[in-house]
C-alpha positions in Angstrom: 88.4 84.5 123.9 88.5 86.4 127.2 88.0 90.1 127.4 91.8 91.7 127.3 92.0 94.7 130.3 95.0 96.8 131.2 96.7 96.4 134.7 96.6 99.5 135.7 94.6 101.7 133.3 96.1 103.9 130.3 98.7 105.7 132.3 100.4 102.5 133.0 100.2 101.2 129.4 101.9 104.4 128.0 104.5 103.9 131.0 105.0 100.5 130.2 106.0 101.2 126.5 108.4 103.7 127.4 110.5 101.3 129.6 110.5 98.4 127.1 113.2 97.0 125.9 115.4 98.3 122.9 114.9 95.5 120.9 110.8 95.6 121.4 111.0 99.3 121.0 113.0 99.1 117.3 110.4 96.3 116.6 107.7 98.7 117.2 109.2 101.5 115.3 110.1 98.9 112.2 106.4 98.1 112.0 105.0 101.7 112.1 107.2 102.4 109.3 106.2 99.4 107.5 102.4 99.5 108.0 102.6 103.1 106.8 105.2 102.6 103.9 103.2 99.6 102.3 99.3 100.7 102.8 101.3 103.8 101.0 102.0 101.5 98.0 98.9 99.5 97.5 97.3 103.1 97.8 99.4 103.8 94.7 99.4 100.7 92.8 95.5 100.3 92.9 94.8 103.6 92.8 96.2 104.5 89.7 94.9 102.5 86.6 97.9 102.6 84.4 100.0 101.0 87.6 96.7 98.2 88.3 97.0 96.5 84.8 101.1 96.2 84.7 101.3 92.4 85.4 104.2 92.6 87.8 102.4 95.3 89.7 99.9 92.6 91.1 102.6 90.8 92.1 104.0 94.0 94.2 100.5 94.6 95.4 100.6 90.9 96.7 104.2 91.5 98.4 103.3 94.9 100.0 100.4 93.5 101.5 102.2 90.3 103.2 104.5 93.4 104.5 101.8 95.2 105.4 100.1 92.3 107.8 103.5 91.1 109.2 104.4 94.4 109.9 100.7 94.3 112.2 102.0 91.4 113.6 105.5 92.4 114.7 103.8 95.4 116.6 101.1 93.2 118.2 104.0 90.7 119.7 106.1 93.7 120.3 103.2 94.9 122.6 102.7 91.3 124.6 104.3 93.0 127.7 101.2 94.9 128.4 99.0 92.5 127.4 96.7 90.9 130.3 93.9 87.9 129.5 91.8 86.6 131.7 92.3 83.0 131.0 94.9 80.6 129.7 92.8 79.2 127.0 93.1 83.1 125.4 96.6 82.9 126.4 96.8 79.4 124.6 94.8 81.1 121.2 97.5 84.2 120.9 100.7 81.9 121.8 99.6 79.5 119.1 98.1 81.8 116.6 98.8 85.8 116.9 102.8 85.3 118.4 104.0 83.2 115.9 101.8 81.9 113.2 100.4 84.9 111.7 103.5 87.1 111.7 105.7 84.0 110.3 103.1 83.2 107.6 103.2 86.7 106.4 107.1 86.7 106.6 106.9 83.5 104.2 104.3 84.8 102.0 106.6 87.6 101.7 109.8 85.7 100.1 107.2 83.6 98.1 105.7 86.3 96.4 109.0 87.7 95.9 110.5 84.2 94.0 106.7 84.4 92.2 107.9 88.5 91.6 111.2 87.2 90.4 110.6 85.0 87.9 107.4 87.1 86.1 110.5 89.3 85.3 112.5 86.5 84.6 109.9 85.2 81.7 109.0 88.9 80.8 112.4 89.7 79.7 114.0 86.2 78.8 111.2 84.2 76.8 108.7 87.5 76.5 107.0 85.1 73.8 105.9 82.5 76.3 105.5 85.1 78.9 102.9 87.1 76.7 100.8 83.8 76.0 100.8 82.2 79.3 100.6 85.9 81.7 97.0 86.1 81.3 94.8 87.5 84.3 93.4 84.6 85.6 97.0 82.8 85.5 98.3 85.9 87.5 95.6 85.1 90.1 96.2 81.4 90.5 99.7 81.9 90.9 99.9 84.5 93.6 97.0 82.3 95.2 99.3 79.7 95.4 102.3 81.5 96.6 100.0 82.5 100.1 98.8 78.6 100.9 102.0 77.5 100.1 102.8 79.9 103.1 101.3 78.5 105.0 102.7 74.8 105.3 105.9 75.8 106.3 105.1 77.4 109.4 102.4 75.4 110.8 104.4 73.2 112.8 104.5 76.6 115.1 101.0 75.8 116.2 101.6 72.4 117.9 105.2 73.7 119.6 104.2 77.6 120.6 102.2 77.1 123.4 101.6 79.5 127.1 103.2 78.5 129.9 101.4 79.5 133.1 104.9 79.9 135.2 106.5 83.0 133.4 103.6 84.0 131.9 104.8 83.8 128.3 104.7 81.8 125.3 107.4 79.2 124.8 108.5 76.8 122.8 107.6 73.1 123.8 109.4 70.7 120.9 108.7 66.8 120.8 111.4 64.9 122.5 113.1 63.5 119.0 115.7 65.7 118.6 115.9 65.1 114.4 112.3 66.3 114.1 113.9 69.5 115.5 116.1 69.0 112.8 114.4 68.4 109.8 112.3 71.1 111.1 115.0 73.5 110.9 116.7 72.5 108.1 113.1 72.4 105.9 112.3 75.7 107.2 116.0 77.2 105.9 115.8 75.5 102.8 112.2 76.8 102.1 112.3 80.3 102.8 115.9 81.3 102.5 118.3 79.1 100.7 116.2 78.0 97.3 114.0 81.5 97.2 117.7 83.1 97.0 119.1 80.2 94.7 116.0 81.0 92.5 116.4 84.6 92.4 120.1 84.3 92.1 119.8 82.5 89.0 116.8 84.5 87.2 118.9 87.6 88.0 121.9 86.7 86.3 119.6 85.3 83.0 118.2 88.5 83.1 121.4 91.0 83.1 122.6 89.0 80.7 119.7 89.1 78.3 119.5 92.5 78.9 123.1 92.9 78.0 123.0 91.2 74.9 119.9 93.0 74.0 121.5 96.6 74.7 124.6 95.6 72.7 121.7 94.8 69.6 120.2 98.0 69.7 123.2 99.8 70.7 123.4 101.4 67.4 120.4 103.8 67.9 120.5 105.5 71.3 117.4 107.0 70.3 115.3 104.1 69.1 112.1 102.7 71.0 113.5 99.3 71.6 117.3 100.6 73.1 115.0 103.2 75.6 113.1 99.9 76.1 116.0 97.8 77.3 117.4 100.8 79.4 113.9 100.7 81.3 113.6 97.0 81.6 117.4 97.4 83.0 116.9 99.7 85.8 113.5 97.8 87.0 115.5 94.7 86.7 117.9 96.7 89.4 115.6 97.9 91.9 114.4 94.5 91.9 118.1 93.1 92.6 117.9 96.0 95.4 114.6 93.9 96.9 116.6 91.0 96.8 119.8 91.6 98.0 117.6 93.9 101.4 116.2 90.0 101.7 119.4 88.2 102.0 121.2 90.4 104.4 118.0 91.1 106.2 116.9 87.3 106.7 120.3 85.7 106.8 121.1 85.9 110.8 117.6 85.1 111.8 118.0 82.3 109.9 121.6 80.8 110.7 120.5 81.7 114.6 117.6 79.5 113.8 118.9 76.6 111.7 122.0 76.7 114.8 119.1 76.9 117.6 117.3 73.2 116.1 120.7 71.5 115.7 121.6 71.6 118.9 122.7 75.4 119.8 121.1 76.7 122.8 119.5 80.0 121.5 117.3 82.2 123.9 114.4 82.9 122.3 113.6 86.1 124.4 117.6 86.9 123.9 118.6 90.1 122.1 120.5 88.5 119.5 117.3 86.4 118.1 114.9 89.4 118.7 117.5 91.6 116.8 117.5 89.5 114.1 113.8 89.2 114.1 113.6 92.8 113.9 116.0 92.7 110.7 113.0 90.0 109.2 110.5 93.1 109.6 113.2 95.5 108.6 112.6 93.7 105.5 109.2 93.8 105.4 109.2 97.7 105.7 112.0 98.5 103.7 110.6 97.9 100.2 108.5 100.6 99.6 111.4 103.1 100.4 113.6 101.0 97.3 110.4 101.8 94.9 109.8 105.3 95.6 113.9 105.5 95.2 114.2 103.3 92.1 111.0 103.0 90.0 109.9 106.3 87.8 107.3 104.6 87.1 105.9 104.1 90.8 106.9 108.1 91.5 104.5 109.3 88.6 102.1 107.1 89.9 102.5 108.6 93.4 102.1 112.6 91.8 99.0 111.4 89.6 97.7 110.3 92.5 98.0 113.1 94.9 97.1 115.3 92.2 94.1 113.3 92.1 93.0 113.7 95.8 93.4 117.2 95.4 91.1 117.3 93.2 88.8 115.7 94.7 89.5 117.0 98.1 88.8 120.8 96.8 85.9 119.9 94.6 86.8 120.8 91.0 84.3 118.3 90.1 81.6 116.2 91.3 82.3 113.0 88.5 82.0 109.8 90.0 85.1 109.0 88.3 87.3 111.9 89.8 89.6 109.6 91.2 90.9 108.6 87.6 90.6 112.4 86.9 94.2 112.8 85.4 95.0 108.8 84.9 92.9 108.7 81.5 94.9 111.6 80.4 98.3 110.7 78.1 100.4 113.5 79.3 100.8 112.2 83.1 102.0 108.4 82.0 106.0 108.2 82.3 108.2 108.7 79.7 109.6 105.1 80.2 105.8 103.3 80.6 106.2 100.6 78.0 105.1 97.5 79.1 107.0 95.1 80.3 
């Protein structure tokens, strides 16, 4: 790749971003807040050890870190305004990979490994049986493996149509002449990462309020047993996570009408502020979840004050251990009232 310079030297960078446009500037702000909010919560989640072996918390892990690397992305594309390469070949490189590819695989991986999030807690709290023989380690693995390459085929038709073109300077969209492979493009892309991820989730939701119902109404008779305080637990997780899903469809939805409408035949300006508003409601997305744990999840907010009591341990040297970043995980007292597992 070329070497990537500055027009006219840092001044007229830091002008530059002060004149953008609204829509790149609440792009740029959306990011920030997500690359901050989710490094916070794989800080958390592998930090603390009771959080790392919870099965569904890999799964988070997985989903805050697709957030974490679109929410790169949307910055870097926000930024393309004061962006200058020497040649077109490195023009070619960020049109086709860095614009589109990158950010849209992460925005994928992120409803993937929220269906893959989804129906964990659909097994865990409707068949816990089956969930309990097949939710092994190495199953976890190979399932959130699977959830990033399938990712990836969705979006790769953007490296053979996102290409640089030398008279405005930009990167454009340059479709085959057929216009029903725009369509099927369209459509397949709709269906994939919007309308069956929400069918899915839809559907595991309601199986799971109602198991949860019926096993409340069971246990009902003993407010004060282990299994009723179980069920109220598994309840409110099963909420926050209906929070995660509902911020997806109102988030994703007018991107992806504007988009399905743009390959049928609609003309749709790509640089426009309605499709770069909805864009920026994608990467709201992306940045809003970690504000619906801290919110929601007990669990997750222990995990945050074990944590910092932990760095300030470390940070004032009470103790030289190798191990003083688990300093007050081993101990019983700081796990949640509510930290069954489930």
């Amino acid at each position: 790749m070329g070497s990537l310079n500055v027009t006219n030297g840092t001044l007229d960078q830091f002008s530059i971003i002060l004149v953008l446009p609204p829509c790149e500037i609440f792009e740029i702000t959306v990011g920030s807040v997500g690359v901050v909010g989710n490094s916070f919560v794989i800080m958390v989640m592998l930090g603390v050890k009771w959080l790392r072996r919870q099965n569904n918390n890999k799964f988070v892990v997985s989903l805050a870190f697709a957030d974490l690397i679109a929410s790169v992305f949307i910055i870097l594309r926000s930024l393309q305004e004061i962006l200058h390469f020497d040649s077109n070949l490195t023009w070619e490189v960020y049109c086709r990979v860095v614009h589109d590819t990158v950010l849209w695989v992460n925005f994928t991986a992120s409803v993937f490994n929220l269906v893959a999030l989804t129906l964990e807690r659909y097994f865990a709290i409707v068949h816990p049986l089956k969930y309990f023989k097949l939710a092994t380690p190495r199953r976890t693995a190979v399932v959130i493996a699977t959830t990033w390459l399938l990712s990836i085929i969705p979006q790769l038709f953007t490296i053979t149509i996102d290409t640089y073109d030398e008279e405005s300077e930009s990167c454009v969209y340059q479709w085959p002449p057929s216009p029903w492979i725009r369509v099927f493009v369209g459509v397949l892309i709709v269906l994939s990462t919007y309308i069956i991820p929400l069918i899915i989730m839809t559907w595991s939701y309601r199986k799971i309020l109602r198991s949860l119902a019926l096993s409340e109404k069971r246990t009902r008779t003993s407010h004060f047993s282990r299994e009723f305080r179980t069920v109220v637990a598994k309840r409110k997780m099963a909420k926050m996570f209906i929070a995660i899903c509902l911020a997806f469809a109102i988030c994703w939805g007018p991107n992806q009408c504007l988009f399905l409408a743009a390959n049928c035949g609609y003309s749709l300006d790509y640089d426009g502020s309605a499709y770069k508003f909805s864009r920026g409601l994608v990467a709201v997305n992306s940045c809003i979840n970690p504000f619906i744990y801290s919110c929601a999840n007990k669990k997750f907010r222990a995990g945050v004050k074990v944590l910092l009591r932990c760095v300030n341990k470390v940070g004032n040297s009470w103790s030289s251990e190798p191990n003083d970043v688990e300093c007050v995980v081993q101990r019983r007292a700081t796990w949640p009232k509510t930290s069954y597992r489930f």
